[in-house]
C-alpha positions as CSV (number, residue, x, y, z in Angstrom):
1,X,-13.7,3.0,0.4
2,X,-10.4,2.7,-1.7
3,X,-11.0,0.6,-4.8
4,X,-8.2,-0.3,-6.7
5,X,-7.4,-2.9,-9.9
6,X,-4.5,-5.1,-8.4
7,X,-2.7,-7.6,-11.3
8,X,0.5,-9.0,-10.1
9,X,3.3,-9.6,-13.0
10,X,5.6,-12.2,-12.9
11,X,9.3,-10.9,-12.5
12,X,11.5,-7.9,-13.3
13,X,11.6,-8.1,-16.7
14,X,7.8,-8.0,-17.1
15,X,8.2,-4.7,-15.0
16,X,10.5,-3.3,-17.3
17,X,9.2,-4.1,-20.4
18,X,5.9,-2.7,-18.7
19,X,7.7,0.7,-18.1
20,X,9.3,1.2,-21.2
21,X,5.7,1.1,-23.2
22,X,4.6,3.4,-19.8
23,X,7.6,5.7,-20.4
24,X,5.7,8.9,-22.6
25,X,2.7,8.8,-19.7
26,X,5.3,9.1,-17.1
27,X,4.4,11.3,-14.3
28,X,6.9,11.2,-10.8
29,X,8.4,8.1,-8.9
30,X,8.1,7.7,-5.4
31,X,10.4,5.6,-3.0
32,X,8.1,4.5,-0.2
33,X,9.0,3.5,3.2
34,X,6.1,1.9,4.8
35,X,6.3,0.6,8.2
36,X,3.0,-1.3,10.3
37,X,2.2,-1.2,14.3
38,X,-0.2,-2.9,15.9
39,X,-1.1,-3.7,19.5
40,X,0.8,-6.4,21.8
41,X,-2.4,-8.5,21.4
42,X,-2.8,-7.5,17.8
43,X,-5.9,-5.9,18.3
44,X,-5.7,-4.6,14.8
45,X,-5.4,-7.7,13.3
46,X,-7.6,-9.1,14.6
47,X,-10.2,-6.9,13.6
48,X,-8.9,-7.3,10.0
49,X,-7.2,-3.3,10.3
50,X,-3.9,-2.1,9.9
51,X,-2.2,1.2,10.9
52,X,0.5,2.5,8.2
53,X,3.0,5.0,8.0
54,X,4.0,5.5,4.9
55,X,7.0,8.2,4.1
56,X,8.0,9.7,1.2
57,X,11.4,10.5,-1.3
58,X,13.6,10.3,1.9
59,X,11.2,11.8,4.4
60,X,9.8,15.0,2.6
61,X,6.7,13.7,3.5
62,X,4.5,11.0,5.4
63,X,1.1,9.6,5.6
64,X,-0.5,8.0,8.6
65,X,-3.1,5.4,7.6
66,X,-5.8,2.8,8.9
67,X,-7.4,0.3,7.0
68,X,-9.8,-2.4,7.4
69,X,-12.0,-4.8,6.2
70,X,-10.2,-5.6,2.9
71,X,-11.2,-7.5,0.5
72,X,-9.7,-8.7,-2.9
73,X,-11.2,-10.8,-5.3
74,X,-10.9,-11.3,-9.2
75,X,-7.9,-8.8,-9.5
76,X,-10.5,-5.9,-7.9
77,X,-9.1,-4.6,-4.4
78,X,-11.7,-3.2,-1.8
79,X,-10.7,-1.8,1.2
80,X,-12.2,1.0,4.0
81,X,-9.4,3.4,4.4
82,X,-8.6,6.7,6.4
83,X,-5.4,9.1,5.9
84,X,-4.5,12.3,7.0
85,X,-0.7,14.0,6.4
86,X,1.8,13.3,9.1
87,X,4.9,15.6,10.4
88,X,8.0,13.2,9.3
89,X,10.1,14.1,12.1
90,X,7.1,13.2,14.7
91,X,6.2,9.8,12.3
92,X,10.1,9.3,13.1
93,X,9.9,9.7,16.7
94,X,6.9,7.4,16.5
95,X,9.0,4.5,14.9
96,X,12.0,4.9,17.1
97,X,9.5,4.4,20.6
98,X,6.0,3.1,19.0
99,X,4.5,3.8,22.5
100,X,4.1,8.1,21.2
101,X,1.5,6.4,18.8
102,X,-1.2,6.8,21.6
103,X,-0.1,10.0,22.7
104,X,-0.4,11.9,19.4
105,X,-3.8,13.9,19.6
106,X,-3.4,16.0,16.7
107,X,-4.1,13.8,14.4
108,X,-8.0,11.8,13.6
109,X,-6.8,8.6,12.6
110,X,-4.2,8.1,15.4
111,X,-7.8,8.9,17.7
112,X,-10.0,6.5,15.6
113,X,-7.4,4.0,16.0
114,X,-7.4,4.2,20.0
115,X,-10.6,4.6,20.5
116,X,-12.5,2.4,17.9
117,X,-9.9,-0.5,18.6
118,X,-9.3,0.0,22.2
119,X,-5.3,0.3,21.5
120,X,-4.8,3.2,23.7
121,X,-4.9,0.6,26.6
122,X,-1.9,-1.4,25.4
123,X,-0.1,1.2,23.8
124,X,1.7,0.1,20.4
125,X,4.6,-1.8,18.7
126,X,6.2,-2.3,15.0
127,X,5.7,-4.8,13.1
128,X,8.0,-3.5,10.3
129,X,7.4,-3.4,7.0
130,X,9.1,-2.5,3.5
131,X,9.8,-0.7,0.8
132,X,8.2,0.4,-2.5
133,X,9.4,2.0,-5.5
134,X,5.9,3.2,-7.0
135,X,6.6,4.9,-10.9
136,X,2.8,7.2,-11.6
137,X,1.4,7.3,-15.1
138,X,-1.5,9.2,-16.9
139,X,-2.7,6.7,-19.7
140,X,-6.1,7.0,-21.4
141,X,-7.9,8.8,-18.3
142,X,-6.4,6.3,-16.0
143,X,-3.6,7.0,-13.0
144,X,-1.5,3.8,-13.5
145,X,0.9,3.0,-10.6
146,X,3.8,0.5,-11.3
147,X,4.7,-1.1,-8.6
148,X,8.4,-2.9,-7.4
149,X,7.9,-3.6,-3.9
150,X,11.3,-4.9,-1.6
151,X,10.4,-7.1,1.2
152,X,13.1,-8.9,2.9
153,X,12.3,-12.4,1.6
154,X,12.0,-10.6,-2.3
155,X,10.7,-8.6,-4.4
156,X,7.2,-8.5,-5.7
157,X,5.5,-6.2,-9.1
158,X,2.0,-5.0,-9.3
159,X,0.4,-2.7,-11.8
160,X,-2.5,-1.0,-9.8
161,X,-5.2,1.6,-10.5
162,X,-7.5,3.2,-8.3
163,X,-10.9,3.8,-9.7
164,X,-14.5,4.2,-9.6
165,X,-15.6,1.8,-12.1
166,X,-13.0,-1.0,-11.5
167,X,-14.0,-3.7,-13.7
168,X,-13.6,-1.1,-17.0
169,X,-10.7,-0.4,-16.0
170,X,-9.7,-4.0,-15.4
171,X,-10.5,-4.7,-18.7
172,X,-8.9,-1.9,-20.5
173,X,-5.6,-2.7,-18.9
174,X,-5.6,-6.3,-19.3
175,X,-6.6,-5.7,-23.2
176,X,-3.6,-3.3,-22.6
177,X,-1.2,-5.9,-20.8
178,X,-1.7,-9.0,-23.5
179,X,-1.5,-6.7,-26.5
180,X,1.9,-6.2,-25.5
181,X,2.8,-9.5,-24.3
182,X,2.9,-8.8,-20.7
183,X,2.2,-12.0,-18.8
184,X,0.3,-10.9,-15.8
185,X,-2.2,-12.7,-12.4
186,X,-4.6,-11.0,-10.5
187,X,-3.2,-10.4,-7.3
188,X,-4.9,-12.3,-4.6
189,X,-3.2,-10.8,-1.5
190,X,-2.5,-6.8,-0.3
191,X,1.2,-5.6,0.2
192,X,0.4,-6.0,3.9
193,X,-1.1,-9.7,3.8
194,X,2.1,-10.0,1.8
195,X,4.5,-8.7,4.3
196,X,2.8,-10.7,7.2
197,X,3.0,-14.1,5.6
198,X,6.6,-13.8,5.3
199,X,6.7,-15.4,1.8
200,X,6.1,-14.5,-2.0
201,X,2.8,-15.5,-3.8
């Protein structure tokens, strides 16, 4: 189970003023592609589950993915998830003819994903997806990750934290977030849900 704080801030400049305070906790960027497939039925979908593949800094490396059952509520972000490492170049070939999805036995979620949701019948297509600029800081025990996420109708910013005791850590960042004058919401929809509605919140 991946639990993560999710608040959503308002525009740009909210994420830049945000990184500038971040900037001595500063860890690594990463430029994320992430691209979604499903079934011709949506099989997926309809079982509240999605199937990822996120690749990173250009292709150096990429993470196949399946989640389901999410649910986010009060700015807290609860989801079951399963990821295993991916060969780029194979992830690639994946994209470019969906349909090598169900014939890739080497890796455990690809399987799960088949045989748990039955898409090994239909085979698979993309749905797209987007891209995400994710900037990773250390800050008072907590792994920050700021957020600014390019769909093609715009451009959304989160500040999210994975953690075990999410509603400390909620509260520690929000204390964080109005000390400085950050305006901020608790985001009430996933990157995915997002991406599928076609629209900003």
């Amino acid at each position: 189970m991946e639990v993560e704080v999710k608040l959503r801030l308002p525009n740009s400049a909210a994420h830049q003023r945000l990184s500038d305070i971040l900037s001595p906790f500063h860890r690594r960027t990463h430029l994320q592609s992430n691209l979604f497939f499903d079934t011709p039925s949506a099989r997926l979908s309809s079982n509240l589950a999605a199937l990822r593949l996120r690749f990173y800094d250009s292709d150096t490396s990429c993470v196949v993915s399946l989640k389901s059952k999410p649910l986010i509520s009060n700015g807290v972000s609860r989801v079951e998830e399963d990821e295993e490492p991916i060969d780029p170049s194979l992830a690639r070939a994946c994209v470019a003819e969906p349909w090598r999805l169900a014939s890739v036995e080497s890796s455990r979620v690809l399987r799960r994903a088949r045989e748990e949701f039955g898409c090994g019948e239909e085979g698979f297509v993309c749905l797209g997806g987007f891209r995400n600029v994710r900037a990773v800081y250390e800050w008072k025990g907590l792994k920050l990750e700021l957020d600014e996420t390019q769909f093609d109708f715009g451009t959304s910013y989160e500040i999210e934290c994975e953690t075990g005791e999410p509603e400390e850590a909620k509260r520690v960042i929000e204390d964080f977030l109005k000390e400085n004058g950050i305006e901020y919401e608790y985001s009430a929809l996933s990157k995915f849900a997002v991406f599928r509605s076609g629209k900003l919140p």
